[in-house]
ZAMARGU-4260 file (C-alpha; in steps of 0.2 Angstrom, whole numbers, plus 5000, padded with zeros to 4 digits):
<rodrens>
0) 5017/4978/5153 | 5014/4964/5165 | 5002/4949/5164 | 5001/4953/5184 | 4983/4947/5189
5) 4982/4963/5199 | 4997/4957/5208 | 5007/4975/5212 | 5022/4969/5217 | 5024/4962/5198
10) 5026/4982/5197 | 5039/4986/5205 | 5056/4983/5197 | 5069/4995/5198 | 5073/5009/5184
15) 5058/5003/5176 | 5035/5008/5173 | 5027/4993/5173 | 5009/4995/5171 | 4996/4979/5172
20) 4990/4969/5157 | 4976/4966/5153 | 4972/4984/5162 | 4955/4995/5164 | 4955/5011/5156
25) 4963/5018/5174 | 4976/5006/5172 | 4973/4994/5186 | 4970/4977/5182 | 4954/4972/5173
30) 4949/4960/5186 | 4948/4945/5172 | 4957/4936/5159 | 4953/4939/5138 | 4942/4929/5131
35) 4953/4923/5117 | 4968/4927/5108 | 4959/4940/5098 | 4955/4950/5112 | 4972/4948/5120
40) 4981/4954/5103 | 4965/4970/5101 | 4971/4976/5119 | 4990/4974/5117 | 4987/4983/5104
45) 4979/4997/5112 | 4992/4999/5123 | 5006/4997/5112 | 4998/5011/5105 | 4998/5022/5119
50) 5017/5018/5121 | 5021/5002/5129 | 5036/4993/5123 | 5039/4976/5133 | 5027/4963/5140
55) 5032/4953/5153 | 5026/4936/5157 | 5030/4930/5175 | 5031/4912/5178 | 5015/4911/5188
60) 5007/4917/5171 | 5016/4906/5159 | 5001/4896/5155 | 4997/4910/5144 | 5009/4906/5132
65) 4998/4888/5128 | 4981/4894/5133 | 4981/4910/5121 | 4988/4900/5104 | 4987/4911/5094
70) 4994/4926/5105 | 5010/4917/5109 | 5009/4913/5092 | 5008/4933/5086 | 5022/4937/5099
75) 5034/4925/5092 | 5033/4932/5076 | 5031/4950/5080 | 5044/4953/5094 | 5060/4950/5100
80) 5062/4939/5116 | 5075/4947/5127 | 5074/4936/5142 | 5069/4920/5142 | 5072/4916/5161
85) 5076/4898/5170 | 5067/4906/5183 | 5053/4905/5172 | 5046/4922/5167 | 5049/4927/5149
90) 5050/4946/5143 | 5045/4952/5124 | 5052/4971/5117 | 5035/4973/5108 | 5036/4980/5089
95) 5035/4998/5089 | 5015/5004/5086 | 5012/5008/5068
</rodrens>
């Protein structure tokens, strides 16, 4: 997953399905932000349900990390970070569903 704005080219990395987050049910980009962590967490949640197993946050959605608290707050303690870039974008291997 990528927080991606609807932006495509976020997609595109090599060897690799990325897919938008947040996403509509046809897995384009929702067109909005969540209201609040809790509907961040509910929604990764879904997906992470239906197999997803990274989230990437790019530098130009960093902001996310401060703005959603309590989301930053759940990754932290429920992932693993496995790129914590210079260049600014941070990538999580999410927990496998439950």
């Amino acid at each position: 997953l990528v927080v991606s704005r609807g932006d495509a080219g976020l997609l595109t990395v090599r060897h690799r399905r990325w897919e938008h987050f947040p996403q509509a049910p046809d897995g384009t980009w929702t067109g909005y932000h969540p209201a609040d962590s809790a509907a961040a967490l509910t929604h990764l949640d879904q997906l992470r349900q239906t197999g997803a197993t990274h989230l990437l946050i790019p530098d130009s959605s960093r902001w996310w990390l401060t703005h959603y608290e309590a989301f930053a707050a759940h990754l932290t303690a429920t992932t693993r970070v496995v790129c914590d870039s210079p260049d600014g974008w941070v990538l999580f291997a999410l927990a496998p569903a439950a």
